[in-house]
N, C-alpha and C positions, 0 to 999 in steps of 0.2 A: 350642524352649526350654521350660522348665517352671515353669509359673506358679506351684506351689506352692514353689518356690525365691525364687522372687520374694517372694512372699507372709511367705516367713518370714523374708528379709533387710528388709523394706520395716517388717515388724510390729517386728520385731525391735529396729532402729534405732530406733525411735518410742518404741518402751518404756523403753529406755536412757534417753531424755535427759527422759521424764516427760512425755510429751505423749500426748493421745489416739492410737494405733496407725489408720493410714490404712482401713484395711478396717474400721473400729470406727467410722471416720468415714463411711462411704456411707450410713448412715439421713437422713444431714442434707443428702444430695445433692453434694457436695464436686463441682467440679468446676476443673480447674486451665488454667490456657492456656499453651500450649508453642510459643515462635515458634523453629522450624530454619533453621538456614543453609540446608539442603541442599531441592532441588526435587523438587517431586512426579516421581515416578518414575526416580529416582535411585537407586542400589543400596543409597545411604547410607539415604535414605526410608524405601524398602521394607523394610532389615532393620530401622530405628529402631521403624517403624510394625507390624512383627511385637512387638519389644519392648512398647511401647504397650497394644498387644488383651492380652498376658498381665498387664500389672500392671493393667489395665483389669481383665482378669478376677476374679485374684487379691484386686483390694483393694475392689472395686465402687466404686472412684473414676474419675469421668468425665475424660480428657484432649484438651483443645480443640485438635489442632496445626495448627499454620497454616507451610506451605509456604513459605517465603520467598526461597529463594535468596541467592546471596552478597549481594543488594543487604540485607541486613538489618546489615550493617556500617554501613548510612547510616540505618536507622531507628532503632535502640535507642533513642539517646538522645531525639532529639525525641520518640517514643511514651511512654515512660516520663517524659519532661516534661509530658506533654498530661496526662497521669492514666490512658495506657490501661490497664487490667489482663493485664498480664504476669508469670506466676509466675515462670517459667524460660525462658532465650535462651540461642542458640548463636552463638559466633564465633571466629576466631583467641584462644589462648588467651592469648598477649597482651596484645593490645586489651583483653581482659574483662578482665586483669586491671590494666592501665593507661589507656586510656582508658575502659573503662565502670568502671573501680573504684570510683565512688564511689556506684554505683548496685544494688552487689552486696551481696546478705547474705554475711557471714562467714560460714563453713561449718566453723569450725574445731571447734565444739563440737559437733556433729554430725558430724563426719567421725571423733573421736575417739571418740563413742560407740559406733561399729561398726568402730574396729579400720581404718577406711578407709588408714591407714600400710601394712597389711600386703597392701591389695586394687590399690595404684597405683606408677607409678616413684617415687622418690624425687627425682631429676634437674628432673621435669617439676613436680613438686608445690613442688618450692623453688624455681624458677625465679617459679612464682604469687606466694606468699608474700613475694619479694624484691620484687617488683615491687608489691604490692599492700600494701606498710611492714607486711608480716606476718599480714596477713589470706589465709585461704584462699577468692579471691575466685571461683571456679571449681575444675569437678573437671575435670583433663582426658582429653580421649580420643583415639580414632585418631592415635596420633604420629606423625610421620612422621623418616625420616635421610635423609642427604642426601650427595654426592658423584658421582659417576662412573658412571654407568648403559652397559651395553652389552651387544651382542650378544655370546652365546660364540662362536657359530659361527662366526663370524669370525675372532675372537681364535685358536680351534684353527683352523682353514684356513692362517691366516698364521703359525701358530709363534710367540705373543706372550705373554708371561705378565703378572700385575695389574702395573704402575708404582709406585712408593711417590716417587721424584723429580720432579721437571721436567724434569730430561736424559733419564730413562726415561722419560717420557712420550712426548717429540718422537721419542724410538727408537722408540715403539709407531708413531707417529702415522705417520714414514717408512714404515714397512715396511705400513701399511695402507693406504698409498697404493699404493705399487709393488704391491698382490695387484690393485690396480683397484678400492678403497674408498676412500670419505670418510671422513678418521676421526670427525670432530667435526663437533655441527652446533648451531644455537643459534636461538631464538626470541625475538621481542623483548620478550615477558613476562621474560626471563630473564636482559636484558642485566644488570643490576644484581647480580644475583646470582652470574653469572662475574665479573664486576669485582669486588666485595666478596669474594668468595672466595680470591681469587688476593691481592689486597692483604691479605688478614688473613693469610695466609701470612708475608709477609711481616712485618707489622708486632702481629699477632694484635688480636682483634676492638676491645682497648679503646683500640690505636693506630690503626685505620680508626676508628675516631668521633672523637678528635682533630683528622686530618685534616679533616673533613667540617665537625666543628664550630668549628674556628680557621681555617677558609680556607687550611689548611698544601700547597696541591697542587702549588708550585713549590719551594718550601721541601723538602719531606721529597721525598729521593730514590726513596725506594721506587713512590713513584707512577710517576714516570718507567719506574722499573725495571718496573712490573706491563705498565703500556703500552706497552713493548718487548717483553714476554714475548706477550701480547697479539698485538702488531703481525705479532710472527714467525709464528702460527698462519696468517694471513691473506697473508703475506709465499708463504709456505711450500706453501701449498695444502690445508693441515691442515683449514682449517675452510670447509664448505661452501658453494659460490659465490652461494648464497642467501640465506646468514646476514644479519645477522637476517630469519628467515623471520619471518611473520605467525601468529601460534599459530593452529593448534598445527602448523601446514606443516612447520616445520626438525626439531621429535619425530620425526612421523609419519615423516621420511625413515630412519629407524632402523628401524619399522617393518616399512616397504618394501622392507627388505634394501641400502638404498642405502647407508648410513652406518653407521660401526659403535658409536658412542660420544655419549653426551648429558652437560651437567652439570644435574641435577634433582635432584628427592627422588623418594620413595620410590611414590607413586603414578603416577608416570611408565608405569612396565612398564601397569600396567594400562591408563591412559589408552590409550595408545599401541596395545593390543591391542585396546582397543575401538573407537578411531578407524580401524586399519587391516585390522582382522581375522585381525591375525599371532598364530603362536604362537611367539614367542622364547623361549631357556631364557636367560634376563639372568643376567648376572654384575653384580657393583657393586664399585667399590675406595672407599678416601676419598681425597680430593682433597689429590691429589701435595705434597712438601712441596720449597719453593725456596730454595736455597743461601742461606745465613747469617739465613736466615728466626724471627722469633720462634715460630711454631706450627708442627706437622707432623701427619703426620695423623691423630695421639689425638684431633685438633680438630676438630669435626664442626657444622655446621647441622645443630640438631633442634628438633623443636616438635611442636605435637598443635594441634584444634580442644579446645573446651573448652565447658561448661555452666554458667550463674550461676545464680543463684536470686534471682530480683527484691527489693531487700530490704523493699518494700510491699507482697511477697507474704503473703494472710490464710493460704495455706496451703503455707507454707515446709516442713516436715515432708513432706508430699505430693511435691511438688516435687524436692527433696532425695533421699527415697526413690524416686522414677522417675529421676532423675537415677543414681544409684549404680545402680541396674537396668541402661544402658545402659552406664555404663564401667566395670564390672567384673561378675565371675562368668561365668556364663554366658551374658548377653546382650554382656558383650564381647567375647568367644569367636563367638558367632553372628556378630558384627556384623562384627569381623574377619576369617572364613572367607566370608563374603556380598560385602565388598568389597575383598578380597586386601590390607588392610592390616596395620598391627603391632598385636598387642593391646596393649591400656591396663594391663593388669593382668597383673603380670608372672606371676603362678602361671597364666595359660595360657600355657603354655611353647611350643606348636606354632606357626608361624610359617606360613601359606599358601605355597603349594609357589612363587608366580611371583614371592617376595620371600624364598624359601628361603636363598640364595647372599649377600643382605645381612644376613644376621645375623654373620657372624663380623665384619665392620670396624667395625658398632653395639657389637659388645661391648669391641672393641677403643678405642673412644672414651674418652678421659677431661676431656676440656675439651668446652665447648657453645657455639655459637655463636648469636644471633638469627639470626632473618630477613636476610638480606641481609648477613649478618656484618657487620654495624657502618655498613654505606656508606649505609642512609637512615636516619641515625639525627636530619640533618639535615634536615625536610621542603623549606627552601626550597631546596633544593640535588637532590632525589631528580629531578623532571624533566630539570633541564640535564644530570645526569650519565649519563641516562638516554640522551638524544638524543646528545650527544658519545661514548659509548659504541657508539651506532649507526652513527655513522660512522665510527669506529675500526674495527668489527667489517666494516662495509662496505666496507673498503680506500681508502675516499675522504680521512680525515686523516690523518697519521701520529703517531706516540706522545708526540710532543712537541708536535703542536698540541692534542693530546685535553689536553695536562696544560695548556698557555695560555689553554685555552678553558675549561676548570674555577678557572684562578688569575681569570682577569678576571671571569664570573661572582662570585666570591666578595667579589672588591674593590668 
């Protein structure tokens, strides 16, 4: 990467909105503290930490980062309550922008200064904004899509082409059975997320939170209906006799050449080649769309991690400009060809080759879904649907007791 790019987007921005320019600020020793989601020697790290040394260089500002791993979703808040000094933090772009919202400098006049519209999605930057009553409470990065992850090699062996239905699916699924493959396979990280998926199909994501939030599990047919669609997977032999594997066990059998088919996002291929050592050429479809369903599959789960800006940061400017360093130009371009994900900033157009084949159903997208499309939108409800989703997927209840055991629950 080239520092001197850095240097003239980091100056650049500074001068626009009238503040001292970051490299103008190293005489006075500036030095910023940067807590990452992501863990020391992580792919995300080492490219983040490449980024870092160049605006390090670039600006002669010192940046403190501190390693934290996912567990930094449970610190924000208390640290920044205590008075720690925290310029900038990383987390689901979400969260930053709903529950640490209130902890976040607005970015919007700094992000306008340098044209930041022209450097991000649009999708992903409204999605903050909506969330955060119109503040740009984070810039986001590494997005990710979501749907249907699978082996090709498979798919051509058996003669199968992508599914766009339910009925076409359960066709692919038979006939990946009969070659002597699992088609489907599922981890218990992810019960929620084939439940929520399958039900926004049906009733689309602002009808799954409905559900969730009025106790509707008896009441609205559709559940019934997603836990029969459900049930048949399992009925059927479709889905692997291990499900719910223990993560990341039920991926890895994709992997392994044992299974042909996962439902994840977009970092899966990688995970999955790092855990197992494969080199799969992955295909991706979006997630099937089900007879007389409100959504089809324009509908898509996406999202990105995301970077705030402390709003007790003394040097927000700094901050800001290392920020915009990592999720666009050229350090998002590095950062994205480093850890096989989707660039942030849509003028890098190239797409890493082991996520090559998802880019036509991402373009294809016109609606967006959260996390979990709607099904934890209810927290005191995300564990039990969790656990009765285990058993559903386990073959031990059937679809009608998974929906009793969610109505009583509720009541």
């Amino acid at each position: 990467m080239n520092a001197k790019k850095i240097l003239s987007v980091a100056v650049a921005s500074a001068m626009v909105v009238g503040v001292v320019p970051a490299a103008a600020s190293a005489e006075e020793g500036v030095t910023i503290t940067y807590w990452s989601m992501w863990s020391e020697g992580e792919s995300q790290a080492i490219a983040i930490q490449e980024i870092i040394d160049d605006y390090e260089a670039a600006t002669g500002v010192t940046v403190n980062v501190e390693w934290k791993g996912r567990d930094i979703t449970t610190l924000i808040a208390a640290s920044l309550d205590a008075g720690e000094t925290i310029d900038l933090y990383e987390d689901d772009f979400q969260r930053l922008s709903q529950t640490f919202g209130d902890y976040a400098l607005d970015l919007t006049e700094m992000a306008e200064a340098v044209d930041y519209a022209s450097l991000s999605n649009t999708a992903l930057t409204s999605a903050v904004t909506g969330w955060a009553d119109g503040s740009l409470a984070c810039l986001p990065y590494q997005p990710y899509i979501s749907g249907i992850f699978y082996n090709k090699a498979i798919f051509e062996e058996v003669g199968v082409e992508e599914p766009t239905t339910w009925e076409e699916f359960l066709e692919v699924c038979q006939a990946i059975k009969d070659a002597g493959y699992t088609p489907l396979t599922l981890d218990d990280a992810y019960i929620n997320l084939n439940l929520g998926y399958h039900l926004a199909r049906y009733l689309g994501q602002d009808g799954v939170k409905e559900v969730v939030n009025n106790g509707d599990w008896a009441e609205n047919e559709a559940v019934l209906k997603m836990a029969e669609d459900m049930q048949t997977l399992v009925d059927n032999g479709y889905l692997s006799e291990y499900a719910p594997g223990a993560y990341p066990e039920g991926e890895n059998e994709v992997g392994y050449g044992e299974t042909a088919m996962v439902v994840n996002a977009s970092w899966v291929p990688a995970e999955i080649e790092g855990n197992t050592d494969s080199d799969l050429e992955w295909g991706m479809f979006s997630y099937p769309a089900v007879d007389g369903g409100v959504d089809g599959t324009e509908a898509m789960m996406v999202g990105a991690q995301g970077i705030s800006v402390s709003a007790n940061s003394e040097h927000a400017q700094e901050a800001f400009d290392l920020a915009l360093a990592i999720v666009s130009g050229e350090g998002d371009a590095a950062l994205s060809a480093a850890t096989d994900s989707i660039p942030a900033d849509p003028n890098n157009t190239e797409w890493p080759e082991l996520l090559a084949n998802c880019k036509a159903a991402f373009d294809a997208a016109t609606t967006s879904y959260e996390w979990d499309c709607g099904i934890d939108d209810n927290a005191d409800m995300t564990e039990t649907i969790q656990e009765a989703g285990a058993q559903l997927f386990a073959g031990s209840i059937t679809a009608q007791e998974f929906v009793d055991t969610l109505e009583a629950a509720s009541n």
